[in-house]
N, C-alpha and C positions, 0 to 999 in steps of 0.2 A: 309746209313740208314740200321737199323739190320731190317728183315723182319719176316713174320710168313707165315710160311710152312704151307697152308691149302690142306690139300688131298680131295676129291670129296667135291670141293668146288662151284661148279657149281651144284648141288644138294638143294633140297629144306631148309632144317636147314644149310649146308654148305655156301649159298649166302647170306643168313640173318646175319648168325656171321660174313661173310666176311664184308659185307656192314657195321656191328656194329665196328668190330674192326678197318676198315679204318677210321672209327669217332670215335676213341679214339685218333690217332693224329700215328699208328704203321701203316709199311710200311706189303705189303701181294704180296704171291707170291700162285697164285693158281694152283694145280696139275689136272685134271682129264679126264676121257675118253672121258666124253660125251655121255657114254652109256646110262644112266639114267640122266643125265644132262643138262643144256642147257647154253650153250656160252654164250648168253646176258645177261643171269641172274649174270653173274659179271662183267657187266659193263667195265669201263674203267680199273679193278687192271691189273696187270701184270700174265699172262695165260700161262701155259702149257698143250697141250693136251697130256697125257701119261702117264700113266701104273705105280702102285706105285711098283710094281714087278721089274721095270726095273732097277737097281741099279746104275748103269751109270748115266741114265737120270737125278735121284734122286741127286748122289752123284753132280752134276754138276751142278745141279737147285740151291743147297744150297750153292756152292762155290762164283757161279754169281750174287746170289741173294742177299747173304750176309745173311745168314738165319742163327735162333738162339735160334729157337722154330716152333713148329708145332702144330697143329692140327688136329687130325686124325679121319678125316669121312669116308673114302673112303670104301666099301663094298657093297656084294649085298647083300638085307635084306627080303627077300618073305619067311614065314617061310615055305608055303606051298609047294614052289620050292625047298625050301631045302633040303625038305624031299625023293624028287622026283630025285631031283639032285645034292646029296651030296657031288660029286666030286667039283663042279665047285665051289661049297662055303668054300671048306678046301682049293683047291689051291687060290682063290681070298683071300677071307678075313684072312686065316691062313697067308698059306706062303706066300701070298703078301706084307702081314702086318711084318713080319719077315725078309725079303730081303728089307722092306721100314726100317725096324729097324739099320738092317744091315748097310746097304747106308746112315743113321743118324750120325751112330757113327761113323762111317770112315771119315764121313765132320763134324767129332768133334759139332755136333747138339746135346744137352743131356737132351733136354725139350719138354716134349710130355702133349697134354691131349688128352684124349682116347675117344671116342664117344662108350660108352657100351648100356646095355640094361635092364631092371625090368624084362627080358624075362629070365634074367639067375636065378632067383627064382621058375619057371615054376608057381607051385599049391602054392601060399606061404601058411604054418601052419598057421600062424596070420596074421593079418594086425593091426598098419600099417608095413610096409616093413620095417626091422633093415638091414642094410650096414654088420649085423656079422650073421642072417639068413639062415640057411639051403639054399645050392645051388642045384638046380634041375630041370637041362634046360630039356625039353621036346622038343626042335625039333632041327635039326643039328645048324642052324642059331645062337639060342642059345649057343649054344656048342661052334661055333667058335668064338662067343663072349669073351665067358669064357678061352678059350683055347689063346686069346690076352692079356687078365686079368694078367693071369697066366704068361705069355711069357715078357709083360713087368715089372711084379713082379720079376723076376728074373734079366730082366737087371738092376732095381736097386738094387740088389744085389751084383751083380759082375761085374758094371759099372758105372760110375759116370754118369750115365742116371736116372732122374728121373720125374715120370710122375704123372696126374690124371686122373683117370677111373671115368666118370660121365656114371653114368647107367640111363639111361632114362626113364620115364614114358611115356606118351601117348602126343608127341609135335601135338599141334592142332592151328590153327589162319593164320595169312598171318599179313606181316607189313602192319601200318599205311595208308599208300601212297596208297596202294593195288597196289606197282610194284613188291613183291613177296611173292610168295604163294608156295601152294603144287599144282606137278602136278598130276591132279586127275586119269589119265589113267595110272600111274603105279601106285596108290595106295591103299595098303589094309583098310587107316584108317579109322573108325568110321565118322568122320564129314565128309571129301569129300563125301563121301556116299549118307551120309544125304542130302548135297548139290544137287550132283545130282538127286537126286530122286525130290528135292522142285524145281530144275528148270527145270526137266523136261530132263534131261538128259540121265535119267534110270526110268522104268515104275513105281517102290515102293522099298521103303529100304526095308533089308532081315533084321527083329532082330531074332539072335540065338537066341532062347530060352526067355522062360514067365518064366520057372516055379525054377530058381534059388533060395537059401536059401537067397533071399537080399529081402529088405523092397517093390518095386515093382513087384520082380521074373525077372529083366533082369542085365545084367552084370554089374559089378561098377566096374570103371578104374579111374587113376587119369590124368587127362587131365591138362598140362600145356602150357602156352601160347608159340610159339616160338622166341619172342622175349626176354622173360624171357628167358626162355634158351640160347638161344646167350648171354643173359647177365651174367650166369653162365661160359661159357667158357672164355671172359674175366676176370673174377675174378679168373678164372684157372690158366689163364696164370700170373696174377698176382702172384697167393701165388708162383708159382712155381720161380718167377723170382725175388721175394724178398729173393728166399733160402728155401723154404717149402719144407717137406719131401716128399714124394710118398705118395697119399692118393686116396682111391675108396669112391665117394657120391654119392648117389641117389641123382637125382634130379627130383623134384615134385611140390606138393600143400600142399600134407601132408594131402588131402581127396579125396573120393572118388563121383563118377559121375556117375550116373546107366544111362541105352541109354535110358529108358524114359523120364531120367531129359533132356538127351541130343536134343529127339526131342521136350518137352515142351518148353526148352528155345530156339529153333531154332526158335518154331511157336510163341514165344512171341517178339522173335527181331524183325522176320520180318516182320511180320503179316500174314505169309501162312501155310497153311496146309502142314504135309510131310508125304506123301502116304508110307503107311511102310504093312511089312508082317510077321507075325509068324511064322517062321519056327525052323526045329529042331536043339537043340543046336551043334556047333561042338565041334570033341573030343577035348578035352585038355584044353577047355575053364574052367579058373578058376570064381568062384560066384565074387570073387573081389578080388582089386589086387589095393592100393595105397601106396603110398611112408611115410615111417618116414622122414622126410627133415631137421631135426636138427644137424644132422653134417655139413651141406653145408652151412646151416646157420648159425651157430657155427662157424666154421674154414672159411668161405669168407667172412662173413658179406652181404652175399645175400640173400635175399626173393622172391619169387613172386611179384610179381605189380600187373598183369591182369586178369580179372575175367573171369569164362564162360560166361558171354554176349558181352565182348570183343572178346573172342576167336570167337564166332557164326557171330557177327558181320564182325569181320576183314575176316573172311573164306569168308561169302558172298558177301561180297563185293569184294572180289578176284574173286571167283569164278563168279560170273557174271560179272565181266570185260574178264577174261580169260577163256571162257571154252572150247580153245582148251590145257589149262594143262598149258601157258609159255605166 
């Protein structure tokens, strides 16, 4: 059986696609440390803990596995650590990514999709977001986004490596079952937040800033569900394995979501209150920031399915089954 090379597949959007793609009927061989991850969260596939840097490791995962396509999550992603600690994010997610590249091609592996970011637009000029938009990452994390972009733009240039770069909007929800979710204690996003704060986990959400140019004055992001997304990566690995060129999509809703709509509809799912506080905007925050999503839908034949009341729903229900994060 030919397999898929999933890199920090033990990770939150990493064990959702994995669990998706093993119910497509494809065999998975998952890479990752564990540092951000967690072992159960991929179940019974076939596991390796280790370092996508290691080229050996790599080169011989893909020979025993029989691998013939990958997946590439593997990174650390706190923009604010990045900033702080900008070494450890050029050697991880740059050169890591680049010595996993490495160790692809030498095991003759020439099928990649890229797990990017909506971060590498920083302040975007318009909304919604165009796929051909002015680039302008505002914090290192972005950067090394960009700098993966660009790194495997090139191998398909002067390789017969060819990849997809889904740059991501704001993945929010937990599957169905509520066996996986985000874990809330390494993460920076918008709804764990919210989560915590309505069960009690953290004393009040903090929203940056009232006084933004958007129809409430609080931030609008485009929140998509993550299972939709995992269903985006399959249709990835599709175009690419029917012979599809190298292509970069946003992937989105294709509108946007201001944090008050976010706490009205948490307090409308669940029926509680979510103690929240005003505080002052941080730098770099854009008024809003959603996705154009007509290319992914165009060239995959994918859409969204699930709404914000899914996403709030499936969160909480996760999150109150699990709030130690796994």
């Amino acid at each position: 059986m030919k397999r898929t090379l999933i890199t920090g597949g033990a990770g939150y959007i990493g064990s959702i696609t994995t669990r998706l793609i093993r119910s497509t009927g494809r065999g998975v061989v998952v890479l990752d440390t564990l540092e951000n991850g967690h072992r159960k969260a991929v179940g019974d596939a076939p596991f390796v803990q280790g370092d996508i840097a290691d080229t050996d490791l790599v080169e011989k995962v893909c020979r025993e596995h029989n691998v013939d396509e990958v997946i590439h999550f593997a990174a650390y992603k706190a923009v604010g650590e990045s900033m702080e600690n900008p070494t450890k994010y050029f050697q991880n997610n740059v050169t890591g990514s680049q010595r996993l590249f490495d160790a692809l091609t030498r095991a003759g592996v020439n099928r990649v999709v890229f797990s990017s970011t909506a971060a590498v637009y920083g302040t975007p000029e318009r909304v919604p977001v165009r796929e051909t938009d002015v680039l302008n990452c505002e914090s290192v994390y972005a950067e090394t986004k960009l700098m993966i972009e660009r790194t495997l733009g090139w191998y398909s240039k002067t390789t017969d490596m060819r990849s997809v770069v889904l740059r991501y909007f704001n993945a929010a929800g937990a599957t169905e079952d509520s066996q996986l979710g985000e874990d809330w204690r390494h993460s920076q996003n918008l709804i764990p937040h919210v989560m915590k704060a309505l069960l009690g986990y953290a004393p009040s959400l903090k929203v940056f800033g009232n006084d933004f140019p958007t129809p409430d004055g609080t931030g609008v992001r485009d929140y998509i569900h993550v299972e939709d997304l995992a269903q985006a990566h399959v249709a990835a690995l599709d175009h690419l394995a029917r012979g599809g060129n190298s292509i970069t999509c946003n992937v989105g809703t294709g509108f946007g979501t201001s944090v008050m709509q976010i706490i009205e509809a948490t307090e409308r799912v669940t029926g509680k209150k979510v103690p929240y506080e005003v505080v002052e905007r941080r730098a770099g925050d854009p008024a809003e920031c959603y996705a154009d999503a007509s290319l992914i839908e165009k060239t995959f034949s994918w859409s969204p399915s699930k709404s914000l009341d899914d996403i709030i729903r499936t969160a909480y229900n996760w999150h109150s089954s699990h709030p130690q994060g796994h």
